[in-house]
TIRO-2110 file (N, C-alpha, C; in Angstrom, 1 decimal):
// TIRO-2110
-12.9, -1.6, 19.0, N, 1, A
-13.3, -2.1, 17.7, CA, 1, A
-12.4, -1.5, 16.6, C, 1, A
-12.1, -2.3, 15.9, N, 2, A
-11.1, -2.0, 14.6, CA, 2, A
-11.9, -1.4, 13.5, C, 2, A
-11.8, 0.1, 12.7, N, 3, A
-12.1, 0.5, 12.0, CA, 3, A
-12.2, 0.1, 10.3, C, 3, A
-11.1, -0.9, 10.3, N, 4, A
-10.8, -1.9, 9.4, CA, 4, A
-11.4, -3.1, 9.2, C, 4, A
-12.5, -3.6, 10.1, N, 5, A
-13.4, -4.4, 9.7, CA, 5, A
-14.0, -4.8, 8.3, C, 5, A
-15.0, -5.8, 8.5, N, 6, A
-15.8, -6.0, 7.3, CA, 6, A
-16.4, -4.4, 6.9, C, 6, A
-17.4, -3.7, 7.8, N, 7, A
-17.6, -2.5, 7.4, CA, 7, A
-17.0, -1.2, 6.8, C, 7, A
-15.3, -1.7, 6.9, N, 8, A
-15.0, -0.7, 5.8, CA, 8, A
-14.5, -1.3, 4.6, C, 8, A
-14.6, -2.6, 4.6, N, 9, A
-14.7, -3.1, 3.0, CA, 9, A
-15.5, -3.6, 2.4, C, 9, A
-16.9, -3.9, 3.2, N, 10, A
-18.0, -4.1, 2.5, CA, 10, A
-19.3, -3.1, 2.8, C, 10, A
-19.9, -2.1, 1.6, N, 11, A
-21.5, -1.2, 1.7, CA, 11, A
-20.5, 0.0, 3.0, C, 11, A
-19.4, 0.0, 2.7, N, 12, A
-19.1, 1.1, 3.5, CA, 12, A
-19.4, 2.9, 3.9, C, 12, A
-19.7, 2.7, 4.7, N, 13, A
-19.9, 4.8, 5.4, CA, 13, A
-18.5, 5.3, 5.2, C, 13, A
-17.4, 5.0, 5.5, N, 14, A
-16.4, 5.6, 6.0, CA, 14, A
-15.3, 5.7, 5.0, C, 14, A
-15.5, 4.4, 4.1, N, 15, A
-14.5, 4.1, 3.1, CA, 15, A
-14.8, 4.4, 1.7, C, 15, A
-14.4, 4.4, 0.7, N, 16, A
-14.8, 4.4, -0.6, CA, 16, A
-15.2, 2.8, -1.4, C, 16, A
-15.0, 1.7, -0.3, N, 17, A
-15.6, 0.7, -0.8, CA, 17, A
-17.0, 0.2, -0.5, C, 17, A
-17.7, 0.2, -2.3, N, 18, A
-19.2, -0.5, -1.8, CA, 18, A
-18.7, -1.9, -1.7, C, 18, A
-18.2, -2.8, -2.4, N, 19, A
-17.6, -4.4, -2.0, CA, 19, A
-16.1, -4.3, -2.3, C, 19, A
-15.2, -4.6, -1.4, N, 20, A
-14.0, -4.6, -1.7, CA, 20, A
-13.5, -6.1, -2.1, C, 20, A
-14.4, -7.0, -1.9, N, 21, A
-14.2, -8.1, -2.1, CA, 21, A
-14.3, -9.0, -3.7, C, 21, A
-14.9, -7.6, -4.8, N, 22, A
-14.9, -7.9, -5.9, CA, 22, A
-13.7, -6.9, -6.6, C, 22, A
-12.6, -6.5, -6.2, N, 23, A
-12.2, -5.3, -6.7, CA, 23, A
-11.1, -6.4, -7.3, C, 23, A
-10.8, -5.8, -8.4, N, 24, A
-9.7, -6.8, -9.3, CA, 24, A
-8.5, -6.0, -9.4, C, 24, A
-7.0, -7.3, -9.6, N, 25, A
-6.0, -6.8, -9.0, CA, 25, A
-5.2, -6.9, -10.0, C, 25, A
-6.1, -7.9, -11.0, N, 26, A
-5.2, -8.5, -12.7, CA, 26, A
-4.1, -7.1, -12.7, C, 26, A
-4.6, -6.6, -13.7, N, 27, A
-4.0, -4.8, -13.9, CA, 27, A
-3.0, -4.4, -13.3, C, 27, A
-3.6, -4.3, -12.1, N, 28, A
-2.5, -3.9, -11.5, CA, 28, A
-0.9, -4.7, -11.0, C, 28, A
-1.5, -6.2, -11.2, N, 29, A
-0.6, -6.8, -11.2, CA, 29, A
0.9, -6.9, -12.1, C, 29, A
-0.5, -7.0, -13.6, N, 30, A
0.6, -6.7, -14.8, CA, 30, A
1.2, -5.2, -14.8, C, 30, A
0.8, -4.7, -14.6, N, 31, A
1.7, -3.0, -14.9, CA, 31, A
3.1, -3.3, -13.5, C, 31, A
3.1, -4.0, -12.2, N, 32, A
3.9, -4.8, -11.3, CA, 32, A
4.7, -4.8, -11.9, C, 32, A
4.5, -6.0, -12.5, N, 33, A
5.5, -7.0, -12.6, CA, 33, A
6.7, -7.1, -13.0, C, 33, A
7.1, -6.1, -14.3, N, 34, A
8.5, -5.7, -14.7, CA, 34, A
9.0, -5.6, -13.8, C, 34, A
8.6, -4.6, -13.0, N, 35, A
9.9, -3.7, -11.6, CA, 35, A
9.7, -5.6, -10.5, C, 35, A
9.1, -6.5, -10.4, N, 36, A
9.2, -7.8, -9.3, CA, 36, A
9.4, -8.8, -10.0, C, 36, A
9.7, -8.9, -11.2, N, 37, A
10.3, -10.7, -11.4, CA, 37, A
11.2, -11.0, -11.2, C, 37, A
12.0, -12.0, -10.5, N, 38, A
13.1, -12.2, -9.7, CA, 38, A
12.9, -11.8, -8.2, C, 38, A
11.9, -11.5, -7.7, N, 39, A
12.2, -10.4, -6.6, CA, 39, A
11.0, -11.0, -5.5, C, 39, A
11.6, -10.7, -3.7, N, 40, A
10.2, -11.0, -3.3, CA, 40, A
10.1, -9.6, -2.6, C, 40, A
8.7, -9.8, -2.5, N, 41, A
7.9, -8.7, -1.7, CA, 41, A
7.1, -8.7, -1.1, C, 41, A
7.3, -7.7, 0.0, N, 42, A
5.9, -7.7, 0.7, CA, 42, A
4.9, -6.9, 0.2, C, 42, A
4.2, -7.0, 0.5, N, 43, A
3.1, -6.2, 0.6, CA, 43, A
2.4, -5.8, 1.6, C, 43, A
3.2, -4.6, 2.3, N, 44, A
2.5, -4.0, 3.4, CA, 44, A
0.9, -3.1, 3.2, C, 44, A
0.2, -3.4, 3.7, N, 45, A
-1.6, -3.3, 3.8, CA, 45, A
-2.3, -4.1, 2.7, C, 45, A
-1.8, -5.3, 2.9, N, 46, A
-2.5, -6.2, 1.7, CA, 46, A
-3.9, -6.7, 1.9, C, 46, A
-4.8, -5.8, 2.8, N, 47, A
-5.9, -6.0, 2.8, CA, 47, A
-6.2, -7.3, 3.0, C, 47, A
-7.2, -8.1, 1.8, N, 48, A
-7.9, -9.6, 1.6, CA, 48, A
-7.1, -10.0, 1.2, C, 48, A
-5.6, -9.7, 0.3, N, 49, A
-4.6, -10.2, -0.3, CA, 49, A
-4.8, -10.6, -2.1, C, 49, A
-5.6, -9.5, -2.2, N, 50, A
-6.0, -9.6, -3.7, CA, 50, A
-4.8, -9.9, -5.3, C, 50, A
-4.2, -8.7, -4.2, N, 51, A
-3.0, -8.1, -5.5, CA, 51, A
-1.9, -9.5, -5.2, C, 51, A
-1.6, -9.8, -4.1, N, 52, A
-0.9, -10.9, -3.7, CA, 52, A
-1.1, -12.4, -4.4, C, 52, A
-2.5, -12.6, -4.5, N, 53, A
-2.7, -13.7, -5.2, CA, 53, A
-2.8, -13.6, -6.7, C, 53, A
-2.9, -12.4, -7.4, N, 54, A
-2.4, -12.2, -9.1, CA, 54, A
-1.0, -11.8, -9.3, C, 54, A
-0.5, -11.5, -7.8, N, 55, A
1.0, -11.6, -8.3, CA, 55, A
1.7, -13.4, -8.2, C, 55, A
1.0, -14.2, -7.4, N, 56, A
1.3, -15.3, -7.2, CA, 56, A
1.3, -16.2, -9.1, C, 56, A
0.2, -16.1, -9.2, N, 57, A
0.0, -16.1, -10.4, CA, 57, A
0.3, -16.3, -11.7, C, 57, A
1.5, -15.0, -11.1, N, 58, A
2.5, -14.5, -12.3, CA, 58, A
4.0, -15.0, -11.4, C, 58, A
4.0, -15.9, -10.4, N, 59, A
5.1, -16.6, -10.2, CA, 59, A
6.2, -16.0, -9.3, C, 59, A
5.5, -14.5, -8.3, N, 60, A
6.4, -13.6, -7.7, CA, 60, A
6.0, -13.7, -6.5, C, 60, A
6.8, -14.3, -5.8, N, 61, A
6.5, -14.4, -3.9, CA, 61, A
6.0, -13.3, -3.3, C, 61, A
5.3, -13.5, -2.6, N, 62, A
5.1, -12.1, -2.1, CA, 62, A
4.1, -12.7, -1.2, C, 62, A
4.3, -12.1, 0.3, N, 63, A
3.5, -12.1, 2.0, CA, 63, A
3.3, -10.8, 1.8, C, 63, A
2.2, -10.6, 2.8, N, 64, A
1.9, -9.1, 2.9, CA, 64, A
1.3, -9.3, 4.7, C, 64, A
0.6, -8.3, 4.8, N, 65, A
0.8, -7.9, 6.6, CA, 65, A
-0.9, -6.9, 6.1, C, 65, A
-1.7, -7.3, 6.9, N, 66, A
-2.4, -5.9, 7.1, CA, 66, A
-3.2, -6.3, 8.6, C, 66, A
-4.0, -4.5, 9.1, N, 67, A
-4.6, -4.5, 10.6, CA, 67, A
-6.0, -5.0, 10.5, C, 67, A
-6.2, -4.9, 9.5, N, 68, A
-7.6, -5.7, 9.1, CA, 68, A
-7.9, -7.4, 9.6, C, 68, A
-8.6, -7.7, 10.7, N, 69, A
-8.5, -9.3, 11.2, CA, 69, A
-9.3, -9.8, 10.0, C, 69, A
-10.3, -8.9, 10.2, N, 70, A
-11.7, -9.5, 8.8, CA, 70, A
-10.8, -10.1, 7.6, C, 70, A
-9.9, -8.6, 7.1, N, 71, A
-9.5, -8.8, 5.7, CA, 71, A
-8.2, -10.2, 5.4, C, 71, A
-7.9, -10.1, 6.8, N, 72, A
-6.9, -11.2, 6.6, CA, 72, A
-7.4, -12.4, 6.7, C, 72, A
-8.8, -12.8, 7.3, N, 73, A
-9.4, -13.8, 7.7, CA, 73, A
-9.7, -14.2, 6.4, C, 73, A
-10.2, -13.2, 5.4, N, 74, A
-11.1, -13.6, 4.4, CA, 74, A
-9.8, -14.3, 3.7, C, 74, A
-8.8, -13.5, 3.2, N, 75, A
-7.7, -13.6, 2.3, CA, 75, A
-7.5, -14.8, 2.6, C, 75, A
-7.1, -15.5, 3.8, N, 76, A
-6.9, -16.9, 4.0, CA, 76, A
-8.0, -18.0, 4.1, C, 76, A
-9.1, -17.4, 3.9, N, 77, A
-10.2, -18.7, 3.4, CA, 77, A
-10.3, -18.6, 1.9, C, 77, A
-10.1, -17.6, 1.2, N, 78, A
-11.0, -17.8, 0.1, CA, 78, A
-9.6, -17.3, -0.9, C, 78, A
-8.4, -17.1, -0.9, N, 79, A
-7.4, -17.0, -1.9, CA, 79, A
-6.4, -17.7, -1.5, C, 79, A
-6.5, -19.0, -0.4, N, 80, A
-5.5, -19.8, -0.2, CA, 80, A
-4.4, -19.1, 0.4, C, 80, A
-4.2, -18.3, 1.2, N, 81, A
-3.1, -17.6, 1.9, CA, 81, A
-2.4, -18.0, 3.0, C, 81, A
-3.1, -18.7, 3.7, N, 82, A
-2.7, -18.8, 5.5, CA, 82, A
-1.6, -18.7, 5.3, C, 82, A
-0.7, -19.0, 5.1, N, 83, A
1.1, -18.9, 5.8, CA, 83, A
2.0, -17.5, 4.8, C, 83, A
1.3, -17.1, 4.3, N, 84, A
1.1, -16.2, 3.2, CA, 84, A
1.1, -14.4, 4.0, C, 84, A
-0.6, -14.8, 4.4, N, 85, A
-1.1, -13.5, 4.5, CA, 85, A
-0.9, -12.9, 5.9, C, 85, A
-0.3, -12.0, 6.9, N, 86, A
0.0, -12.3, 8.0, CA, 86, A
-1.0, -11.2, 8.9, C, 86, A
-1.5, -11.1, 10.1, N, 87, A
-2.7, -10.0, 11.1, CA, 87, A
-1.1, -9.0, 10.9, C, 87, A
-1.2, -8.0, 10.8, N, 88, A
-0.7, -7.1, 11.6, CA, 88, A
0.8, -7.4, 11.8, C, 88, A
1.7, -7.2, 11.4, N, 89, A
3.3, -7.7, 11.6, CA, 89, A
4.1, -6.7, 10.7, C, 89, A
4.5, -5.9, 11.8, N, 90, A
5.6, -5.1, 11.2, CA, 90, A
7.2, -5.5, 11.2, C, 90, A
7.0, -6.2, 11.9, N, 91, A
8.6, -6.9, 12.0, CA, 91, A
8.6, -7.7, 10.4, C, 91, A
7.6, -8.3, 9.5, N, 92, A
8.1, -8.4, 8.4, CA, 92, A
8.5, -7.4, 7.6, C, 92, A
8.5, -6.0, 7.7, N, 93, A
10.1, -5.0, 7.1, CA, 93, A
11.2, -5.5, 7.3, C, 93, A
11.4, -5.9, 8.6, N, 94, A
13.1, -6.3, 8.7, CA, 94, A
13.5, -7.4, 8.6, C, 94, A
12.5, -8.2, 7.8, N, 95, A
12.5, -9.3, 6.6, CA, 95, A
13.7, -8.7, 5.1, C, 95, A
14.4, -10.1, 4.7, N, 96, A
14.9, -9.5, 3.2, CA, 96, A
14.1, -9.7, 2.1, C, 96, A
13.2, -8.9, 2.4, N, 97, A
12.2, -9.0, 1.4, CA, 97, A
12.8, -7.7, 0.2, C, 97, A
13.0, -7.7, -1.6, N, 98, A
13.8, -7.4, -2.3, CA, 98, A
12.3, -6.2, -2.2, C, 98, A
11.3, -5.9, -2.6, N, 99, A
10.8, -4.6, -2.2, CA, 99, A
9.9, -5.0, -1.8, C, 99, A
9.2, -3.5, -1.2, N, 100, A
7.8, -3.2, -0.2, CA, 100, A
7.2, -2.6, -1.3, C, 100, A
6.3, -3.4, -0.8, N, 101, A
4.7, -2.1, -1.9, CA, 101, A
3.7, -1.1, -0.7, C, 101, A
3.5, 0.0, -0.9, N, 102, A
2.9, 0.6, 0.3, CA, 102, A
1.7, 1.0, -0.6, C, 102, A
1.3, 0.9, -1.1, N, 103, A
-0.2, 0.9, -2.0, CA, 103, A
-1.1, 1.0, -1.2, C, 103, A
-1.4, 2.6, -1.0, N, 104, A
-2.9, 2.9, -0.8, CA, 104, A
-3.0, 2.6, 1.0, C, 104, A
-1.7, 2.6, 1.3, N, 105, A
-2.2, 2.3, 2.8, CA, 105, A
-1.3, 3.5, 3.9, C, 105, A
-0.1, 4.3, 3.3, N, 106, A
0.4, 5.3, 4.0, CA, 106, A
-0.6, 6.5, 4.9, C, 106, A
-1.5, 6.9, 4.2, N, 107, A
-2.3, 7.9, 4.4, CA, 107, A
-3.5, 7.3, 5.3, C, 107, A
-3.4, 6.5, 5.6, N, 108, A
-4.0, 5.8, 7.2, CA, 108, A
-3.2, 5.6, 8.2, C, 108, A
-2.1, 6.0, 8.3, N, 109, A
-0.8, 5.6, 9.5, CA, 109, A
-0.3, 6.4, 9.8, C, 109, A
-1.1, 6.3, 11.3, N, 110, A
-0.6, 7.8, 12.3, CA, 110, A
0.9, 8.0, 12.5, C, 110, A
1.2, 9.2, 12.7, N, 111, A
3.0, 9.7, 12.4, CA, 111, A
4.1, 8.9, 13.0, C, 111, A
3.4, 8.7, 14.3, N, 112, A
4.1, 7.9, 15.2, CA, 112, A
4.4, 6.3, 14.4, C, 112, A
3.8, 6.1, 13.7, N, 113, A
3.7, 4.7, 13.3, CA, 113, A
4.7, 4.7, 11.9, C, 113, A
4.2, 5.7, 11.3, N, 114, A
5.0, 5.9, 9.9, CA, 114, A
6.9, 5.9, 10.3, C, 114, A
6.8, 6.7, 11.2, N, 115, A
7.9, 6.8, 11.9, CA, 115, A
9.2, 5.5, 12.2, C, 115, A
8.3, 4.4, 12.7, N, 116, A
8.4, 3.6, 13.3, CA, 116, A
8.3, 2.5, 11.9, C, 116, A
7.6, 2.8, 10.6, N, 117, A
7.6, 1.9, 9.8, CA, 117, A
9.2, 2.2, 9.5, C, 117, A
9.3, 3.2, 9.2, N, 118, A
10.3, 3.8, 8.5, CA, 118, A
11.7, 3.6, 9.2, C, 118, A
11.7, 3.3, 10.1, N, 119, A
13.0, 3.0, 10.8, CA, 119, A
13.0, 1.5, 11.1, C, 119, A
12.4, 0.8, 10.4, N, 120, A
11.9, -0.9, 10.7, CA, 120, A
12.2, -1.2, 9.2, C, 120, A
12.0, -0.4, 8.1, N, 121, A
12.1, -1.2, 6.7, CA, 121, A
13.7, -1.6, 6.0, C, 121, A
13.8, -2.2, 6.0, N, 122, A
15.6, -2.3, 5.7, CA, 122, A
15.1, -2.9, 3.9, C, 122, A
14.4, -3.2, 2.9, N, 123, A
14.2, -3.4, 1.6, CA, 123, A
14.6, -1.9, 1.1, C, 123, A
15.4, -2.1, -0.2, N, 124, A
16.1, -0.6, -1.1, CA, 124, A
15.1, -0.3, -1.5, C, 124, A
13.7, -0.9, -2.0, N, 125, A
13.0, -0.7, -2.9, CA, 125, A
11.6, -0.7, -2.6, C, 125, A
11.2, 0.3, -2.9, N, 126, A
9.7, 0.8, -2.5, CA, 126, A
8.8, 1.1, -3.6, C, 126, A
7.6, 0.7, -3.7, N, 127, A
6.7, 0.9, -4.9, CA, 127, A
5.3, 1.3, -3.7, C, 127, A
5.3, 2.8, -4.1, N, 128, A
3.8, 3.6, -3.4, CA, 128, A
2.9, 4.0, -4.3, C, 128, A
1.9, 4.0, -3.6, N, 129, A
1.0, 5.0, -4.2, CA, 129, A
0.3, 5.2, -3.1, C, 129, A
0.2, 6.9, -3.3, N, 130, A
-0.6, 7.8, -2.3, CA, 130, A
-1.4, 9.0, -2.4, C, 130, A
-2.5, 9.1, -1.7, N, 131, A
-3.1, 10.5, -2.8, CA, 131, A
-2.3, 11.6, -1.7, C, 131, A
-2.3, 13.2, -2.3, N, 132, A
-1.9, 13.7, -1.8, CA, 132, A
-3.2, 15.2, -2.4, C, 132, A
-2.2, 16.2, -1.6, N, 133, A
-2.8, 17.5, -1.6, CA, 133, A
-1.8, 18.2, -2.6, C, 133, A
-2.4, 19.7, -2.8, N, 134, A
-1.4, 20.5, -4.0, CA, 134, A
-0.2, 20.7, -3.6, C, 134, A
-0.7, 21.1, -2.0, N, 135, A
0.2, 22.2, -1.9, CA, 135, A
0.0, 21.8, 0.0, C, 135, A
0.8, 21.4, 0.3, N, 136, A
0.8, 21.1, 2.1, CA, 136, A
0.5, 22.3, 2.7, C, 136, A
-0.9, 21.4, 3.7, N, 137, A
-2.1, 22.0, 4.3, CA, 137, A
-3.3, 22.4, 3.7, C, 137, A
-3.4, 22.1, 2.4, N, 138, A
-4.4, 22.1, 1.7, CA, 138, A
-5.2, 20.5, 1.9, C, 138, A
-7.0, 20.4, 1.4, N, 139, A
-7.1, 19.0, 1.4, CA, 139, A
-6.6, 18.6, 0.1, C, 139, A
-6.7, 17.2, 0.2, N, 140, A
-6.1, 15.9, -1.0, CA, 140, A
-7.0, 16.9, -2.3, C, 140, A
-6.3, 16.3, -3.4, N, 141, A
-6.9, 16.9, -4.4, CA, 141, A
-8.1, 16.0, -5.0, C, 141, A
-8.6, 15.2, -5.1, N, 142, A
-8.9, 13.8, -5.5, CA, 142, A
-10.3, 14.0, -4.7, C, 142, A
-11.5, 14.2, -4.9, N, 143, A
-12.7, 14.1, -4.1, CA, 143, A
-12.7, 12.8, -3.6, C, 143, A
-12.1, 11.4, -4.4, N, 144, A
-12.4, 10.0, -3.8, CA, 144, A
-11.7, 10.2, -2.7, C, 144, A
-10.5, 10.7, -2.8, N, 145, A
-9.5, 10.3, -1.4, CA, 145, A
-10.2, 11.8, -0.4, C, 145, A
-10.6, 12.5, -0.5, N, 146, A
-11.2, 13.1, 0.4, CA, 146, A
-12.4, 12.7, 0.7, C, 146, A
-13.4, 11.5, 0.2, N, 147, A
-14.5, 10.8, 1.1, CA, 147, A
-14.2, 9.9, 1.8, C, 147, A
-13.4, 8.9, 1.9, N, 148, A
-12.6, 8.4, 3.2, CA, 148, A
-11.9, 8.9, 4.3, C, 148, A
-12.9, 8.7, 5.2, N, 149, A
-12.7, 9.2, 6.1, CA, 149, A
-11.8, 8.6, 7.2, C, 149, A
-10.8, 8.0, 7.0, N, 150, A
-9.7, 7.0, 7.4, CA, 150, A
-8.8, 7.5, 7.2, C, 150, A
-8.8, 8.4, 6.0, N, 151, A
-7.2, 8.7, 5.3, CA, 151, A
-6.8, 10.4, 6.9, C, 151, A
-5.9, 9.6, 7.4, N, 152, A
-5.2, 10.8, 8.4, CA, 152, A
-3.9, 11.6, 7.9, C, 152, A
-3.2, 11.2, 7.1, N, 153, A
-2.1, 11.8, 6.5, CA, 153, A
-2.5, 12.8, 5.7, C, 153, A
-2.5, 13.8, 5.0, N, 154, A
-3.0, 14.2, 4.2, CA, 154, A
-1.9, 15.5, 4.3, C, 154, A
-1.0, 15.1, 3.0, N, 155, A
0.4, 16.2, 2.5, CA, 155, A
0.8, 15.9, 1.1, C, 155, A
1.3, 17.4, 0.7, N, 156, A
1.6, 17.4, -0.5, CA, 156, A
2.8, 16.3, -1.2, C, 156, A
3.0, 16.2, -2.5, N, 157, A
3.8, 14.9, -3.0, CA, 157, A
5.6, 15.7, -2.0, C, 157, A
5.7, 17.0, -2.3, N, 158, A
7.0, 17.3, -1.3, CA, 158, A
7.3, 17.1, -0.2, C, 158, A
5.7, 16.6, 0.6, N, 159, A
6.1, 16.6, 1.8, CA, 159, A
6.7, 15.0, 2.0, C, 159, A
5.8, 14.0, 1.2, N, 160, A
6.3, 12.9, 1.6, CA, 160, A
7.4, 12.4, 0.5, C, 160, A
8.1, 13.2, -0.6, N, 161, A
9.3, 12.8, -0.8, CA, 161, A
10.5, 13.4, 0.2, C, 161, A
10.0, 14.5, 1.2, N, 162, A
10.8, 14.7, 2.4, CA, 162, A
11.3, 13.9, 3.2, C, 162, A
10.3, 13.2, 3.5, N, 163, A
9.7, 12.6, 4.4, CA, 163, A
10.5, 11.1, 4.1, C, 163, A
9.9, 10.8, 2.6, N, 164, A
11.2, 9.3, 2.7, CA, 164, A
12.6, 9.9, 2.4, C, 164, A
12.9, 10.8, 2.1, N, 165, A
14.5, 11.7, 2.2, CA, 165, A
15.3, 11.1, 3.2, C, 165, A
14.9, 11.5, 4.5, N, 166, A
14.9, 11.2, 6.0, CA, 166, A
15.5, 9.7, 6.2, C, 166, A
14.5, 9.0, 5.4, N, 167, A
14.7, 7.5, 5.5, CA, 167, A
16.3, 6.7, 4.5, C, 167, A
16.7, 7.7, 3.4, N, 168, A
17.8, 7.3, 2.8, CA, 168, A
17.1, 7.4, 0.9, C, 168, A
15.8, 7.5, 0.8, N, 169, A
14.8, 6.9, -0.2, CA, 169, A
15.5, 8.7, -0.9, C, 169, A
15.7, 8.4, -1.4, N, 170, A
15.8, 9.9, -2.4, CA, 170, A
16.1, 9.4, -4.3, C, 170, A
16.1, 8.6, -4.6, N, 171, A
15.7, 8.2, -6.3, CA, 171, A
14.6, 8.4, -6.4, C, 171, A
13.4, 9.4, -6.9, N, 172, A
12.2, 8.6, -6.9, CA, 172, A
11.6, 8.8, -8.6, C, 172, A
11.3, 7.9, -9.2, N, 173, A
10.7, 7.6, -10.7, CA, 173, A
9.1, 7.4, -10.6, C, 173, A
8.2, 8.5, -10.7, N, 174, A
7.0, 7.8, -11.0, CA, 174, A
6.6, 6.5, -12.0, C, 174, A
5.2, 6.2, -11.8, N, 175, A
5.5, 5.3, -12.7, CA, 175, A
3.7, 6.0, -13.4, C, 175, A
3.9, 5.4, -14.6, N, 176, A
3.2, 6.1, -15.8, CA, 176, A
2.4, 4.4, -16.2, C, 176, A
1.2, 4.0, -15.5, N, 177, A
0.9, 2.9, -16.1, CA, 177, A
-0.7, 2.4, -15.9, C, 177, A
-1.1, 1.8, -16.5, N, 178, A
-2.8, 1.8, -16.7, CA, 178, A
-3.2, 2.1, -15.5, C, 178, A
-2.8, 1.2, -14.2, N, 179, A
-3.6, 1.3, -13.1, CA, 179, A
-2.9, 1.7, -11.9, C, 179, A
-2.1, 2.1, -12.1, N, 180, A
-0.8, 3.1, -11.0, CA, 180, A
0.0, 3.6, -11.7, C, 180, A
-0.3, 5.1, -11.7, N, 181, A
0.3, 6.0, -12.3, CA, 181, A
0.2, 7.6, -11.1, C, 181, A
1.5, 8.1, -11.8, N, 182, A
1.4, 9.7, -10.5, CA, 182, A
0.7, 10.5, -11.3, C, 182, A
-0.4, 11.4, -10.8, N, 183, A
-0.9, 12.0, -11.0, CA, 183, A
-0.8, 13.4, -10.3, C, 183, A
-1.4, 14.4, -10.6, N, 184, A
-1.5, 15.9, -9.6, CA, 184, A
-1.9, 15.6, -8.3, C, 184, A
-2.9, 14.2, -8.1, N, 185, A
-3.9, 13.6, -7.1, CA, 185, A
-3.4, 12.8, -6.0, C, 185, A
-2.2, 11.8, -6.7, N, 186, A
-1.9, 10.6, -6.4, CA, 186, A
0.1, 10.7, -6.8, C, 186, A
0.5, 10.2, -5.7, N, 187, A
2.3, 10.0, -5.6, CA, 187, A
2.6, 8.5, -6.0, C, 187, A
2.9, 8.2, -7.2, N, 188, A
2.8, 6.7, -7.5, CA, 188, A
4.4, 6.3, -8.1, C, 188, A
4.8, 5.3, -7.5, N, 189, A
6.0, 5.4, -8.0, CA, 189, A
7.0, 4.4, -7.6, C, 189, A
8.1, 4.6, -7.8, N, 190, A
9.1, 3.8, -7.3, CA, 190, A
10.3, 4.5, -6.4, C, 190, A
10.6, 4.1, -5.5, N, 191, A
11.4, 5.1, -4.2, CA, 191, A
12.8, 4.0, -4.1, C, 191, A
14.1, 4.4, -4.4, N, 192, A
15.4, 3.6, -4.3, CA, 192, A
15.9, 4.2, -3.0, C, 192, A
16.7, 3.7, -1.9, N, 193, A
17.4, 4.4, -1.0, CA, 193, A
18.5, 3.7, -1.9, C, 193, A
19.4, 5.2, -1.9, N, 194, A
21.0, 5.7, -2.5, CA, 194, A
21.8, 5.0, -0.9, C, 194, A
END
């Protein structure tokens, strides 16, 4: 059984969502949008495909990929997605897709896998957000991201700007904006490979 079910997006034990199906993506769209007009993207863990369809919205292509069958099922009945929204496909990294958004979904992806993203993404351009710890080996700072009990990554903002180092990603600009912003808590930003 997939831990990504309806039960971790809807009256969830494990997750931080009581309905994930009402969570609004407006916001976050607009604070987007500067760094994606002109531009397509994926959106790797796009869940129901929320953010996807207020970026459509605003006229910016974008497919996304998540493990979730539920969430992808839903995204394609009820935001018009199907050819859109895809189960599970990591071979869309090695898509020319102009950036990846990794929003909220790194710190669920076992090493082996991160690994494996990471030598699969060929886009220059990366827009994350991740919660992190103070100080690696400590927990996350953030009590929300320590009640989810999904999140398996759990390192400081140095370890994972190491970490995309490795990958070629060494520009990195936080970003300072209503509803994705870096914080002490959270690694939010924009990642260029030089």
């Amino acid at each position: 059984m997939n831990i990504f079910d309806k039960n971790y997006y809807v009256d969830s034990k494990i997750s931080n969502y009581v309905d994930y199906r009402e969570k609004k993506f407006r916001d976050l769209a607009k604070d987007l949008l500067p760094f994606l007009i002109g531009k397509s993207v994926l959106d790797y863990g796009a869940a129901t495909g929320g953010l996807m369809l207020e970026l459509q919205k605003r006229h910016i292509y974008c497919e996304g990929t998540d493990i979730s069958v539920w969430a992808v099922n839903y995204g394609k009945k009820h935001y018009n997605l199907e050819h859109l929204l895809h189960y599970y496909d990591p071979s869309l990294l090695m898509n020319n897709f102009d950036v990846v958004l990794f929003l909220d979904v790194l710190e669920h992806v076992p090493q082996d896998e991160l690994e494996l993203i990471f030598n699969s993404v060929i886009s220059d351009i990366l827009i994350i957000r991740i919660p992190v710890s103070a100080k690696e080996g400590e927990d996350f700072v953030l009590d929300v991201s320590k009640n989810d009990k999904t999140h398996i990554q759990i390192h400081s903002k140095q370890w994972w700007l190491d970490f995309f180092s490795v990958y070629g990603y060494s520009i990195f600009t936080p970003l300072d904006k209503v509803s994705i912003y870096d914080s002490e808590g959270v690694l939010a930003g924009i990642l260029q490979r030089t």
